[in-house]
Structure formats: structure tokens, C-alpha cells
C-alpha positions in Angstrom: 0.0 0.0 0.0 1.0 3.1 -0.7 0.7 5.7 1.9 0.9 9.9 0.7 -1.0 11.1 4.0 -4.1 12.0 1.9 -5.4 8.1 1.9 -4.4 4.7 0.5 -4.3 3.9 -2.8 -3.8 0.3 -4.1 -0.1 -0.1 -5.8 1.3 -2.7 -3.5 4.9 -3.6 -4.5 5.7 -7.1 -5.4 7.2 -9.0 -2.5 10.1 -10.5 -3.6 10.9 -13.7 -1.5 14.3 -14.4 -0.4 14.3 -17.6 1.5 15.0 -21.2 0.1 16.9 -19.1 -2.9 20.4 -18.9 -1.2 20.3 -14.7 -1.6 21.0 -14.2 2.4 24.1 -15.7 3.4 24.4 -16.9 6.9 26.5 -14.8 9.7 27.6 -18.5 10.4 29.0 -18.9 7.4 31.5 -15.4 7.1 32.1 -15.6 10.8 35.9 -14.8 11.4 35.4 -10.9 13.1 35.4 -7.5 11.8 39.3 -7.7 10.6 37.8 -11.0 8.2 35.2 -8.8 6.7 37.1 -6.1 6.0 39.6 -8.3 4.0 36.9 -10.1 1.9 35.4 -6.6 1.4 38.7 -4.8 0.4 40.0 -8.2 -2.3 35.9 -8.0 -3.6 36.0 -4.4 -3.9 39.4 -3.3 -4.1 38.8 -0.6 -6.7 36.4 1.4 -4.7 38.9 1.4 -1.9 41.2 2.6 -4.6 39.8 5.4 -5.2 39.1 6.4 -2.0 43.0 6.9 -1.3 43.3 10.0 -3.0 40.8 12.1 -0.9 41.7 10.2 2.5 45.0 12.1 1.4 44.0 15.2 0.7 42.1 15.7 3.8 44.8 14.5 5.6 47.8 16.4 4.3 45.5 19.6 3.9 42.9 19.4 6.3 44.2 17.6 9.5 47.9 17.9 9.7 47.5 21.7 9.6 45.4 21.4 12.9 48.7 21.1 14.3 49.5 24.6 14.6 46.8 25.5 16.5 48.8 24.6 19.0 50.4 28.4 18.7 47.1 29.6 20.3 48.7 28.3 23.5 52.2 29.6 23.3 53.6 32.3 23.3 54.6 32.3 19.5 58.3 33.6 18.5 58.8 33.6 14.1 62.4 32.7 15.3 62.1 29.9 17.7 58.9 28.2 15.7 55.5 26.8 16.6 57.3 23.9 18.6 60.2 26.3 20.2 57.8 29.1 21.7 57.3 29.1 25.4 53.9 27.7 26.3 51.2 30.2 27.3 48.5 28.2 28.5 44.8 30.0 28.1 46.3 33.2 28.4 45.4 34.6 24.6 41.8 33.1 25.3 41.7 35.2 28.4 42.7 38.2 26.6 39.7 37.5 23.6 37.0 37.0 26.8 38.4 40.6 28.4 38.7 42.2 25.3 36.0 44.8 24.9 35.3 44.0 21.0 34.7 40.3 22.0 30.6 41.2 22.6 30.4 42.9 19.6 32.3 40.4 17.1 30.7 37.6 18.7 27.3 39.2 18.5 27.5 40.6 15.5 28.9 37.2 13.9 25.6 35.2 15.7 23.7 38.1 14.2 24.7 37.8 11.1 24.9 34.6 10.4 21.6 33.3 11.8 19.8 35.9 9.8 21.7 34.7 6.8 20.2 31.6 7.7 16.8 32.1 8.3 16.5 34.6 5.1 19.2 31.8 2.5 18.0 28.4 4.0 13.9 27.8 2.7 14.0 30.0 -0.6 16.0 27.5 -2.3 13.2 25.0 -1.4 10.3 27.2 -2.3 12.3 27.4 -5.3 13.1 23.9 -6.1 9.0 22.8 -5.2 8.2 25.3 -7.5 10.3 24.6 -10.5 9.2 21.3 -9.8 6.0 21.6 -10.5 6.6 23.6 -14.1 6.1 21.5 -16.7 7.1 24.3 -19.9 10.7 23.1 -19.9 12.0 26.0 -21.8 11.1 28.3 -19.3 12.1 26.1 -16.7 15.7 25.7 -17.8 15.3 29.7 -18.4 14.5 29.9 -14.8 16.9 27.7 -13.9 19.6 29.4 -15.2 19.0 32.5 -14.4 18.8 31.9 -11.4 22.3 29.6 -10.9 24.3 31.9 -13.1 24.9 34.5 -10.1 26.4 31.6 -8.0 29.4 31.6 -10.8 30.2 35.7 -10.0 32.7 36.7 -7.5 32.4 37.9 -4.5 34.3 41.0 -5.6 32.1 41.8 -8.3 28.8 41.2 -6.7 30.0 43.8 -3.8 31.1 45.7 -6.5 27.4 45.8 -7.9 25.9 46.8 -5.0 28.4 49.5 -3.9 27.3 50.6 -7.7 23.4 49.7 -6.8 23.2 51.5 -3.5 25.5 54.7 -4.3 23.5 57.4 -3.1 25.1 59.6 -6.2 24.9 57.4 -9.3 22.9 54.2 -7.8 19.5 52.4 -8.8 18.3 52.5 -5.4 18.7 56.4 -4.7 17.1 56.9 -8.3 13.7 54.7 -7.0 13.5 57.0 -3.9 14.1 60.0 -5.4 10.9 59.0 -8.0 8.7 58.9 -4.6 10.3 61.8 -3.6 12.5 60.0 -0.7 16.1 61.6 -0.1 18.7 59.7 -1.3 20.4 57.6 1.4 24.4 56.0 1.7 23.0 52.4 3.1 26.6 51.3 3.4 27.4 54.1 5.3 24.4 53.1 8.0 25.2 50.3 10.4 21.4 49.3 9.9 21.5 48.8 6.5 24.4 46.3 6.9 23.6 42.7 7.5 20.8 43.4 4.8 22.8 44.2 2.1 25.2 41.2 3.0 22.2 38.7 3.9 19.9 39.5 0.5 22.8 39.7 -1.7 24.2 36.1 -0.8 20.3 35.1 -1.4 20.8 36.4 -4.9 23.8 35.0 -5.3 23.2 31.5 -3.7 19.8 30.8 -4.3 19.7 29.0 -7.1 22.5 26.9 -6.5 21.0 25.4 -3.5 17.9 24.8 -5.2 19.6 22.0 -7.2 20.4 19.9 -4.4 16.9 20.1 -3.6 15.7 19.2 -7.1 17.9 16.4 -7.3 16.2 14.5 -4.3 12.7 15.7 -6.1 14.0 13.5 -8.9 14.7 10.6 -6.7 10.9 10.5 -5.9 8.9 7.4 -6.5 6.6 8.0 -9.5 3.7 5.6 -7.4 3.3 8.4 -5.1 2.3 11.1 -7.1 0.2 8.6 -8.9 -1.7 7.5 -5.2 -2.0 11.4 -4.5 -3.8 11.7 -8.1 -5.9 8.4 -7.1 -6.8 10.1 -3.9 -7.9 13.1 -5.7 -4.6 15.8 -4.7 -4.0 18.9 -6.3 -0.9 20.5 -6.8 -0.2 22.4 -3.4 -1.6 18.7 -1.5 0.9 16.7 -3.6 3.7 19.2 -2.3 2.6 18.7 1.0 2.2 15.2 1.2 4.8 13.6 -1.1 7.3 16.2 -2.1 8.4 17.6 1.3 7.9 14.3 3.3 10.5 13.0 0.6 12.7 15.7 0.1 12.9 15.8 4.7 16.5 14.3 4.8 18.2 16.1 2.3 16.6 19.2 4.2 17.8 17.9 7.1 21.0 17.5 6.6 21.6 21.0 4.4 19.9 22.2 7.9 22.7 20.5 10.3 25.5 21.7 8.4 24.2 25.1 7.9 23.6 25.8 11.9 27.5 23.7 12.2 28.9 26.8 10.2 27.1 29.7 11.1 29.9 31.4 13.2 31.7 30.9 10.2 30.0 33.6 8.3 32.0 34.3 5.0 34.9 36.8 5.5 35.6 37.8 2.0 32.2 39.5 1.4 31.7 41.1 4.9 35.3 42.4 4.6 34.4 44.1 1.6 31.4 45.6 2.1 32.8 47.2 5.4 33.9 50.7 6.1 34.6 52.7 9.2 31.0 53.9 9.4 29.5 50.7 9.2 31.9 48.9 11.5 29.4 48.5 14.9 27.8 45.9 13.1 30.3 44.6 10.0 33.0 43.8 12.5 32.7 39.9 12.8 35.3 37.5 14.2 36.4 36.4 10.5 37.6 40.5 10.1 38.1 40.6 13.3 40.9 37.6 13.4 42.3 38.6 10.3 43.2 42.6 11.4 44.5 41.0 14.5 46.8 37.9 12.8 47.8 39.5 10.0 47.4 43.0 10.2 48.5 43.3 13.7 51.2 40.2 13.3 49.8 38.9 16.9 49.2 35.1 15.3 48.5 34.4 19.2 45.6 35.6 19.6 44.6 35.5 16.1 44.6 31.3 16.3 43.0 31.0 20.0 40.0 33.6 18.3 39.9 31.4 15.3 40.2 28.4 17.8 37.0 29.6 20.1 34.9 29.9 16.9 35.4 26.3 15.5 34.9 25.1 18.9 31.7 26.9 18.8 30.5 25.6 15.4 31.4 22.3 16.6 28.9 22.5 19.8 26.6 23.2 17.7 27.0 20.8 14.8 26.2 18.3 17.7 24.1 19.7 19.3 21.9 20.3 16.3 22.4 16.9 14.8 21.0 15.1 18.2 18.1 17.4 18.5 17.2 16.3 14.3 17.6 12.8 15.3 15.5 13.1 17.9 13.1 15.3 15.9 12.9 13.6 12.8 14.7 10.2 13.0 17.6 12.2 10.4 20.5 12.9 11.2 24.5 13.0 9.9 25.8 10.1 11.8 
């Protein structure tokens, strides 16, 4: 039976039987511990262990070995004695971050920032997805499409360039829609305010559609029988969405979900780095700017690490954190 929360419909599967045919092998028979399966697995399949090598590699060389000199966030770093010669300094940089008086506002603003980056970026892509889903014109699907992917393929540079251009209050498209109603023209760049929604809704823009095919890839993975039980049960478009799309699409959105809150102190520097200025700085100031004045502008790699240190640690927390409270939720989770 087929269940799409709108009824039954009758499209049982076949059931395909498995004893007497010699399909299931016995644990009896491949008994001989974990190290035994492993070496039947890796002689059966020794090409997809193959190719596993190379990435195993790269994340080690690049990704884990570096972790290494993190240790410098608890020494006292010298350039001419080296990570491993420097005296140790215990927590002392950390204690310096905590006492600092910009560690409220970085950490704030970061928190700021990047949850309402996440609330605005995270269900657009799929509204979007649903939606394009449902057209069935494929020319103007594939138009929409790619409209809406190309901006993921700009860089950061030029899409802050664009709206410095946008929002000038001289030659911009913004000042010349306020001035039609009569409005002054206004420097949002230079207003703290005006910040984190310049930096939130251009990232939408730029990011939208690029999420949206994840999410359009699990639509495709959707068993045909359900929309055909929905359409049996009498469905239209917005109940099929409801009942068959979303349920199905609920661990991919799950898991975009978990690893969107595990990185959301680790709001992008480039863009925010960019788009600030000394007027705007109460609220563009984030730790990413905030580490990098201090490491490289500053030369005090210290307290730049044990900054960059406290924020991983933080994403981290709540990777986990998230990720339990999804299992428990929804049965989904990352491991």
C-alpha cells in the first residue's frame, strides 16, 4: 500500500521472497570478526577502496595535519624559535579575547549575522526547487533555472562591487527609485542598519539558485507511485507538495539544515570584509575581520589562532548539538 498522507491507494509492490533461494548468506558462514570482513570486502571491492586513497589524502595532508599549529594559540609564538620552540602560554590569549572589549560585539554581530543569513538563504531554495518542480514548460524552466544559478558563478568581488554601484546614493539604482517617490537619497553602506541586509539578501541572490539544485535532485529521486496514489486520492498540486514532495525531500533538508547551523559562526569573510567601512563597522565587524586585522594585520598570530580556535569550537557545539536534536526530531540525522 501506498501511503501519501491524503489516503491509501492500491499499488502494493511485489514482494520479492528471499528464503530457500540462497540470496541471504548466513553470519555462520562469514564468521571470522570485523578484521575477516574487511579483507573479503577490500580483495571483492578493491577498486572502490582505490579510489578512495586520494581524498583520504588530501584531507589528511591539507585538512588535519594543519590542525597542528593550533597549538600556537597556547604559546607564546616567537617567528624565530617556531611553533614547537615558543614558550607555552596556556589560556592566556583566550583570556585576553574574553576581556577584550570587542569580543561582545564580534561575537554578537557574527551570531547576528549569520543566523539571519540563515533564516532569510535556507527555505527559498526550497520554495524554489517545489516550484520549478512543478513547471512543466521546460523551456522556461531551464530559463529559470539558469537564471537563477548563473549569479552563484560571479565573484564575490564583483557582486560587492554591484551593490556599492546599486546602493551609491550619487549614481545608484536605489537612490534613483527614492528620489521617483520623492525620498532623499540615502548611503545604506554608510548606515550600520542597512548592513547585515545588504550582505544577507545579496548572498540570497547570489546562492539561491545553486541550493535549489540539491533540492531538485532528491525531487528526482521520488517514487513516481506516489504522485500517482495522490492523483488516485484526488490531490491537487499544493496537497501533492505537502504530502509527497516535502515528506521525501525531509532528509536532504535535514542535513543541508545540520551543516548550515555547524557553520554559522563561520559567516563568509571575504564579502563582509568588503562591504565594510569605518562607518558601518558596529555591526560589520565579525570575528572572520576581526581575526584577520588581528593575525595578519597586527602580526599577533597568538591571539589570532586561540580567536579562530573559540569559533570552530563553537561551530562544533553546535554541529552536535543540532544533529541530536534532528535525530531526535525527525529520525535524520548525519551520523
Amino acid at each position: 500500500m501506498v501511503h501519501t498522507g491524503l489516503g491509501t491507494a492500491s499499488a502494493s509492490p511485489p514482494q520479492v521472497a528471499t528464503r530457500g533461494l540462497g540470496a541471504s548468506p548466513s553470519p555462520r558462514r562469514h564468521s571470522g570478526g570485523r578484521r575477516g570482513r574487511l579483507r573479503r570486502s577490500v580483495r571483492r571491492h578493491w577498486q572502490l577502496y582505490l579510489l578512495v586513497i586520494p581524498p583520504l589524502l588530501y584531507f589528511l595532508i591539507f585538512q588535519y595535519v594543519p590542525m597542528a599549529n593550533a597549538i600556537i594559540a597556547f604559546k607564546d609564538f616567537n617567528v624565530v624559535e617556531g611553533i614547537w620552540g615558543s614558550p607555552w602560554a596556556g589560556l592566556e590569549y583566550f583570556e585576553r579575547f574574553f576581556s577584550n572589549p570587542m569580543f561582545t560585539t564580534v561575537v554578537s554581530n557574527t551570531f547576528l549575522l549569520s543566523l539571519y543569513a540563515l533564516i532569510a538563504s535556507f527555505p527559498i531554495p526550497i520554495i524554489l526547487a517545489l516550484a520549478l518542480n512543478e513547471i512543466r514548460a521546460r523551456f522556461f524552466k531551464r530559463t529559470v533555472q539558469m537564471v537563477t544559478y548563473a549569479p552563484y558563478f560571479i565573484s564575490t568581488v564583483v557582486v560587492v562591487s554591484m551593490a556599492i554601484l546599486i546602493l551609491s546614493p550619487r549614481i545608484g539604482l536605489a537612490s534613483d527609485l527614492t528620489g521617483f517617490f520623492g525620498l532623499p537619497a540615502t548611503d545604506y553602506l554608510a548606515q550600520p542598519d542597512f548592513f547585515r541586509h545588504v550582505y544577507v539578501w545579496s548572498e540570497v541572490w547570489q546562492t539561491a539558485g545553486y541550493s535549489a539544485v540539491i533540492y531538485l535532485a532528491a525531487l528526482a529521486g521520488v517514487d513516481p507511485g506516489l504522485y500517482e496514489a495522490a492523483k488516485v486520492d484526488g490531490a491537487n498540486r499544493l496537497q501533492k507538495i505537502w504530502h509527497v514532495d516535502l515528506p521525501s525531500i525531509t532528509p536532504t533538508i535535514v542535513v543541508v539544515l545540520i551543516l548550515s547551523v555547524g557553520s554559522i559562526m563561520a559567516v563568509g569573510f571575504e564579502k563582509a570584509f568588503l562591504l565594510q567601512n569605518p562607518l558601518n563597522l558596529s555591526q560589520s565587524e565579525i570575528i572572520a575581520t576581526y581575526t584577520y586585522k588581528i593575525g595578519i594585520q597586527n602580526a599577533d598570530f597568538s591571539l589570532a589562532t586561540a580567536i579562530g580556535l573559540f569559533n570552530s569550537v563553537i561551530n562544533l557545539v553546535l554541529l552536535v548539538a543540532v544533529n541530536i536534536v534532528a535525530k531526535r526530531v525527525t529520525g535524520k540525522g548525519l551520523w
